[in-house]
MMTF fields as JSON, N, C-alpha, C and O atoms, coordinates in Angstrom:
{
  "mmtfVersion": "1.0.0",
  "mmtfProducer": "UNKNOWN",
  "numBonds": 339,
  "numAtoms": 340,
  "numGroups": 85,
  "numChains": 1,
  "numModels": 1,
  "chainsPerModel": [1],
  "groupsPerChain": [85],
  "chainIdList": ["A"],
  "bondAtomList": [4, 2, 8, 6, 12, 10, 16, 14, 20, 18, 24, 22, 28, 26, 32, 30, 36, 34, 40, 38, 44, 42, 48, 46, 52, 50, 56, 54, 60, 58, 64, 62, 68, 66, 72, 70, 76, 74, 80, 78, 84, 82, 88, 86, 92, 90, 96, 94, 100, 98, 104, 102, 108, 106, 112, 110, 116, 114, 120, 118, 124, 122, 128, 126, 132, 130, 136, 134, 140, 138, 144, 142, 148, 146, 152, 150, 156, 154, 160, 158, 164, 162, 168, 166, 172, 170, 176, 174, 180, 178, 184, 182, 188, 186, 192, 190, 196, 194, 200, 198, 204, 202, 208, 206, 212, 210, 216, 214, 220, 218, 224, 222, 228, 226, 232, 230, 236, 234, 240, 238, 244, 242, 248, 246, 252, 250, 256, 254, 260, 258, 264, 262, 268, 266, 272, 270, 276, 274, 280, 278, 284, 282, 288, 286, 292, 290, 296, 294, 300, 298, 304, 302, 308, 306, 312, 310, 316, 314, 320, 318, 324, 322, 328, 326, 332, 330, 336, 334],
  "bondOrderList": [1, 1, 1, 1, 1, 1, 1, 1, 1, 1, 1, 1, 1, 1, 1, 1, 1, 1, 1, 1, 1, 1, 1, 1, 1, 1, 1, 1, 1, 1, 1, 1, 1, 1, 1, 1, 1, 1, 1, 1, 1, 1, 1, 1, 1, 1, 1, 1, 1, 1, 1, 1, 1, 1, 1, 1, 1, 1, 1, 1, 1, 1, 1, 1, 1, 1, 1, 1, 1, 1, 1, 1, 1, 1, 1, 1, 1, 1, 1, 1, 1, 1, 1, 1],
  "groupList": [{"groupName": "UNK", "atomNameList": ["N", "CA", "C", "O"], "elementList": ["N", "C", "C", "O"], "formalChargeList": [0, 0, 0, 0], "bondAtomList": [1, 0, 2, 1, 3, 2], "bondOrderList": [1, 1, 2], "singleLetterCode": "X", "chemCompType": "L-PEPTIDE LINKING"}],
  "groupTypeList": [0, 0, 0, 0, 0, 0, 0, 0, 0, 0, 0, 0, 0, 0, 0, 0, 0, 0, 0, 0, 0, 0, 0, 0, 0, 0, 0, 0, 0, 0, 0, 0, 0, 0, 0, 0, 0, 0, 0, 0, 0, 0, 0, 0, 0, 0, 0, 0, 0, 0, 0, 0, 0, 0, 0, 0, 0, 0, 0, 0, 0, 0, 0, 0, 0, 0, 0, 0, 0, 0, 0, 0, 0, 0, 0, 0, 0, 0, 0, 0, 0, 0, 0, 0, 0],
  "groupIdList": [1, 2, 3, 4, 5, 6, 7, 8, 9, 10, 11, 12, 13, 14, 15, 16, 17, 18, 19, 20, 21, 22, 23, 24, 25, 26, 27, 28, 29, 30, 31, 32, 33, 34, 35, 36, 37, 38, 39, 40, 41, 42, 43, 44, 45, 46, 47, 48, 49, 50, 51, 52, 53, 54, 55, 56, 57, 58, 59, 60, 61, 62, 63, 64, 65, 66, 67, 68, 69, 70, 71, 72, 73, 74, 75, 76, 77, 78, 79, 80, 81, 82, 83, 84, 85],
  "secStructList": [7, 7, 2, 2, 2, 2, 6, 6, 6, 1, 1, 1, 1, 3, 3, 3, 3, 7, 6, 6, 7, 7, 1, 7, 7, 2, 2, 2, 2, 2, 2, 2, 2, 6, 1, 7, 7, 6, 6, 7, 3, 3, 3, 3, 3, 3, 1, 1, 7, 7, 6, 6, 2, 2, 2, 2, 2, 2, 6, 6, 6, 3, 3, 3, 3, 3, 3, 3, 7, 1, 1, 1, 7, 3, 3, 3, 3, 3, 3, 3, 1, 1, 7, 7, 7],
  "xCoordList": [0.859, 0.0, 0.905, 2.11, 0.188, 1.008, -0.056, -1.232, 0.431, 0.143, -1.266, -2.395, -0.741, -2.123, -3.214, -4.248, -3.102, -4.047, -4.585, -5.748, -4.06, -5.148, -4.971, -5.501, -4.014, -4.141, -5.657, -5.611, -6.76, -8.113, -8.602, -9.794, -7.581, -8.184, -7.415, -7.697, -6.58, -5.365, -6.001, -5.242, -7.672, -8.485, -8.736, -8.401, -9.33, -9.269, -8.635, -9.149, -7.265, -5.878, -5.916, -6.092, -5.711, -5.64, -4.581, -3.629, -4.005, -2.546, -1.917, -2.59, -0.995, 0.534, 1.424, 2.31, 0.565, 1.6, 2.544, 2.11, 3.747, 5.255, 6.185, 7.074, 5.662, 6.72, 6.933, 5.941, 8.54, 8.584, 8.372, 8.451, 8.027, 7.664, 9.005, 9.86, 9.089, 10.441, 10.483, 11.519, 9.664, 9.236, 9.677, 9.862, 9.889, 10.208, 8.96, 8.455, 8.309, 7.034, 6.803, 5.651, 8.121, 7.889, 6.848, 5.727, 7.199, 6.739, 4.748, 4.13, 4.251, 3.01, 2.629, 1.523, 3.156, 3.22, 2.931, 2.131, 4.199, 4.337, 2.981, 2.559, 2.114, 1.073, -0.204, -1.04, -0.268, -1.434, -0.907, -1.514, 0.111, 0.225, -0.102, -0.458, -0.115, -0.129, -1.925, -2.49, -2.371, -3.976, -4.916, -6.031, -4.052, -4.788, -4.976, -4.513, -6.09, -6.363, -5.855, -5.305, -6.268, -5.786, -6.542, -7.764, -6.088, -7.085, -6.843, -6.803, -6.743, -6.383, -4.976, -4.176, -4.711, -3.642, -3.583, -4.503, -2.073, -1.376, -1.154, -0.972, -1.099, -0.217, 0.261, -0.339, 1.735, 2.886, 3.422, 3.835, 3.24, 4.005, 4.901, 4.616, 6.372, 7.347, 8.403, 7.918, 9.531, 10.034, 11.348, 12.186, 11.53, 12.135, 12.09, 11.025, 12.878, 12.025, 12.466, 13.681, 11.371, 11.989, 12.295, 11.772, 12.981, 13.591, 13.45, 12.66, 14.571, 14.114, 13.039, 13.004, 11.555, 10.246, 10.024, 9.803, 10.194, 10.329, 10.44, 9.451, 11.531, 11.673, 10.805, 10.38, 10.553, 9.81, 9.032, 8.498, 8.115, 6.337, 6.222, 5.307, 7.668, 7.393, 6.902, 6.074, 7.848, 7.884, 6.576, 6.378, 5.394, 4.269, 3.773, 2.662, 3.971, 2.815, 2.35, 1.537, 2.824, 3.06, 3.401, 4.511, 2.873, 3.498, 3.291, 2.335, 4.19, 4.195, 4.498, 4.918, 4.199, 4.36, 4.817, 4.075, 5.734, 6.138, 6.566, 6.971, 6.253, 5.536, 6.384, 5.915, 7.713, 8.313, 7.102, 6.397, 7.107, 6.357, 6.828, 6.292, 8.473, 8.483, 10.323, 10.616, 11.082, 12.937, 12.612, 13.35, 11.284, 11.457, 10.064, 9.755, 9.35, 7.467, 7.522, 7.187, 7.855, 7.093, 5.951, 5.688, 5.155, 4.279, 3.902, 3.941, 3.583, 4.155, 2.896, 2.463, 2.551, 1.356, 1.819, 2.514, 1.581, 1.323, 0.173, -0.843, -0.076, -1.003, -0.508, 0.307, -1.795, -1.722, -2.405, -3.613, -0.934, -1.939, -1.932, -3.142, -1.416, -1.28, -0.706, 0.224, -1.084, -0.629, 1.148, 1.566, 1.73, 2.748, 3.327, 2.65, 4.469, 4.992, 4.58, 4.996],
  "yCoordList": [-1.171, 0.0, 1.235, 1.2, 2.346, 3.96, 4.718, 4.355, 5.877, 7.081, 7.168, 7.017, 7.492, 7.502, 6.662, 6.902, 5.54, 4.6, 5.018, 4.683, 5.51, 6.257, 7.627, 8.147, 8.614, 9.948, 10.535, 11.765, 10.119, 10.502, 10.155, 10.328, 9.611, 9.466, 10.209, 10.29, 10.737, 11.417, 12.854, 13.499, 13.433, 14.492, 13.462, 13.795, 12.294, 11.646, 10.697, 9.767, 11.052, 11.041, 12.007, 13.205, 11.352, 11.829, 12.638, 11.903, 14.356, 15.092, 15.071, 15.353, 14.844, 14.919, 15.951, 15.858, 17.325, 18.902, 18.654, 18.994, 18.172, 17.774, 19.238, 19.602, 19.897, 21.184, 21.953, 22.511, 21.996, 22.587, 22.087, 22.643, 20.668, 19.851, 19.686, 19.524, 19.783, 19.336, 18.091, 17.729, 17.584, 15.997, 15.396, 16.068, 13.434, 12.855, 12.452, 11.808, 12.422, 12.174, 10.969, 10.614, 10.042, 8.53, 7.873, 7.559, 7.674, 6.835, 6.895, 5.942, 8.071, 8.718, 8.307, 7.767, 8.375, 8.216, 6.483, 5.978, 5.893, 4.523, 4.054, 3.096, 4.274, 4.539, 4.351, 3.522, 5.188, 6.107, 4.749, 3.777, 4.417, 3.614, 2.192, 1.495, 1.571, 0.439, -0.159, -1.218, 1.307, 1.16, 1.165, 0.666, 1.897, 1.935, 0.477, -0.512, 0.742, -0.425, -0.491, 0.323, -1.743, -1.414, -0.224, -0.238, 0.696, 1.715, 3.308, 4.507, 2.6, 4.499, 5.008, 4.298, 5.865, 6.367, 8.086, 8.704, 8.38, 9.59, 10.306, 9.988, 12.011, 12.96, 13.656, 14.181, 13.399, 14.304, 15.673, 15.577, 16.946, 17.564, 17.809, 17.805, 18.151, 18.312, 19.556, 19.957, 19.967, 20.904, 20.453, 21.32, 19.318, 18.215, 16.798, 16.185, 16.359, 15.308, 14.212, 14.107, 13.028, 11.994, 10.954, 9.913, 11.038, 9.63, 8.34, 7.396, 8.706, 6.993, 6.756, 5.529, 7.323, 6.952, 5.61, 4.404, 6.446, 5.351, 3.815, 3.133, 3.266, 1.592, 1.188, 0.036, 2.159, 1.675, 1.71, 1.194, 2.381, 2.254, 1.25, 0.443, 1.437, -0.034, -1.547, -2.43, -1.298, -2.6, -3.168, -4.38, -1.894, -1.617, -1.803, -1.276, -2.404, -2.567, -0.819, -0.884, 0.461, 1.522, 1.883, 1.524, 2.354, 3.272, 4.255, 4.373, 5.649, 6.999, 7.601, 6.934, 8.94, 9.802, 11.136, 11.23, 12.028, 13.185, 14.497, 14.322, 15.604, 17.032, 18.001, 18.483, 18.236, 19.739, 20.564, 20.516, 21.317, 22.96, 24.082, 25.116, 23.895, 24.984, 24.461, 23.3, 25.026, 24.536, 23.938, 23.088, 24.511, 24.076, 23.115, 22.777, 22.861, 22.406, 20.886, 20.86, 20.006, 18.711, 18.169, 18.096, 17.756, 16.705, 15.228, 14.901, 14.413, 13.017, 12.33, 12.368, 11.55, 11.017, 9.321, 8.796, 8.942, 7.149, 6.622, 7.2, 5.579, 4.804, 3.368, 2.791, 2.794, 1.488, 0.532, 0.361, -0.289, -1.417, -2.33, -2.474, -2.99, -4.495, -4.432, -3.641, -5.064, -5.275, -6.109, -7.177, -5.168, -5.553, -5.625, -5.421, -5.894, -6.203, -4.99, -5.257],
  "zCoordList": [0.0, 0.0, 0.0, 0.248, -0.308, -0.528, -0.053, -0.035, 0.365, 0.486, -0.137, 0.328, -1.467, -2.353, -2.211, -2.835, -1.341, -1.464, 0.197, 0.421, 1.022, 2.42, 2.604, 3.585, 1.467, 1.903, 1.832, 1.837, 1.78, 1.525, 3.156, 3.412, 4.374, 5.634, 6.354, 7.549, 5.988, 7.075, 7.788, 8.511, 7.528, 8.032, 9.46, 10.597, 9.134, 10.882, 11.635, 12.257, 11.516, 12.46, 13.3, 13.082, 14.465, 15.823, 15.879, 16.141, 15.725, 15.58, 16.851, 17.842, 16.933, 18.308, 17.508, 16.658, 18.396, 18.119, 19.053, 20.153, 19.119, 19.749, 19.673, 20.442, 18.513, 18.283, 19.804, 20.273, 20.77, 21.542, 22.881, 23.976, 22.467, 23.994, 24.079, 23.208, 25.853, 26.631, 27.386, 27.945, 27.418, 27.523, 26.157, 25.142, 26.3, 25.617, 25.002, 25.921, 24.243, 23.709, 23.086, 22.839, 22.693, 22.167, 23.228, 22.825, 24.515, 25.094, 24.614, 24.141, 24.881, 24.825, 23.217, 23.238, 21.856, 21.064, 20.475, 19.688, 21.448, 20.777, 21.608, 20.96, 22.718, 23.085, 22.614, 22.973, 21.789, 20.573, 19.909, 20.358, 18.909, 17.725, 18.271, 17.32, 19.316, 19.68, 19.693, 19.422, 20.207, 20.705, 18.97, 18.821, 17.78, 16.783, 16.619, 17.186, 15.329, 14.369, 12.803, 12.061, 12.667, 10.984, 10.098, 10.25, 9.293, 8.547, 9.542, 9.264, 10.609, 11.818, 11.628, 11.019, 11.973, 11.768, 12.819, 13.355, 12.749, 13.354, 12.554, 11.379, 13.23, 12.219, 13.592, 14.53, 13.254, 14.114, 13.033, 11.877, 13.886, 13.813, 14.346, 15.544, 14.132, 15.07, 14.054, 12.996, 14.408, 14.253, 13.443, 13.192, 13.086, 13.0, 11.914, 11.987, 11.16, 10.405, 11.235, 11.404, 12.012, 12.97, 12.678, 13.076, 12.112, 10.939, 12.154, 12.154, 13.208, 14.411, 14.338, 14.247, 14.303, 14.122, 12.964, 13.069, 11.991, 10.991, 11.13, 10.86, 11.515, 11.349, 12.804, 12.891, 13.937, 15.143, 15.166, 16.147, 14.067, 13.566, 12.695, 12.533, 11.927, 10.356, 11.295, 11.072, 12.374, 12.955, 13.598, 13.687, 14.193, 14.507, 13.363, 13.426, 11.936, 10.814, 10.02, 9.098, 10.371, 9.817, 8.538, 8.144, 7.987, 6.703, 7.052, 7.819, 6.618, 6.792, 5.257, 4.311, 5.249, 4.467, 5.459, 6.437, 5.404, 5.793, 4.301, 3.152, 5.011, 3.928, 4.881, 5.912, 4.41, 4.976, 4.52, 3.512, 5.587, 5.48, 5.539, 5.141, 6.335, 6.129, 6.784, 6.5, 7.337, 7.765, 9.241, 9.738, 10.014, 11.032, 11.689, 12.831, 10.118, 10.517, 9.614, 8.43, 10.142, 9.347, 9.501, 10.702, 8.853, 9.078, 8.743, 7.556, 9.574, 9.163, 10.079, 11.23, 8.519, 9.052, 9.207, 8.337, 9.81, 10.411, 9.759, 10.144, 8.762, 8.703, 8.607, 7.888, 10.212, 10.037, 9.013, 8.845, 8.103, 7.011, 8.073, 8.248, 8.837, 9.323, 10.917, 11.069, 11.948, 13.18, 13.331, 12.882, 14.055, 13.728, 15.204, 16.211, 15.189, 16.682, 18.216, 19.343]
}
């Protein structure tokens, strides 16, 4: 699956605005991704592109897509295809 095939659900993803938190926010995060289902999904913004995210959601059954906005605004959406570790 791609992008193109669930960017038409990413309006109801639950958003984690992270930009500026001084807390570690994985824990709270890997959280949220564990409790979804197949078809739900996240959108993180952060200030930041979070590449470690990547292979620790893949492994959660995740695909992502991320959209610079701007040097210091990403957005990066999580969609779950499949239950994964």
């Amino acid at each position: 699956m791609s992008y193109e095939n669930w960017k038409d659900k990413i309006g109801t993803f639950e958003v984690m605005d992270v930009r500026g938190k001084k807390m570690d926010f994985f824990p709270a995060l890997k959280a949220k991704a564990a409790a979804l289902k197949n078809g739900e999904g996240l959108h993180i913004i952060q200030t930041f592109e979070p590449v470690p995210l990547y292979p620790v959601l893949a492994l959660m059954g995740f695909e992502h897509h991320t959209e610079k906005v701007s040097g210091s605004e990403y957005h990066i959406w999580f969609y779950r295809v499949r239950k994964g570790e």
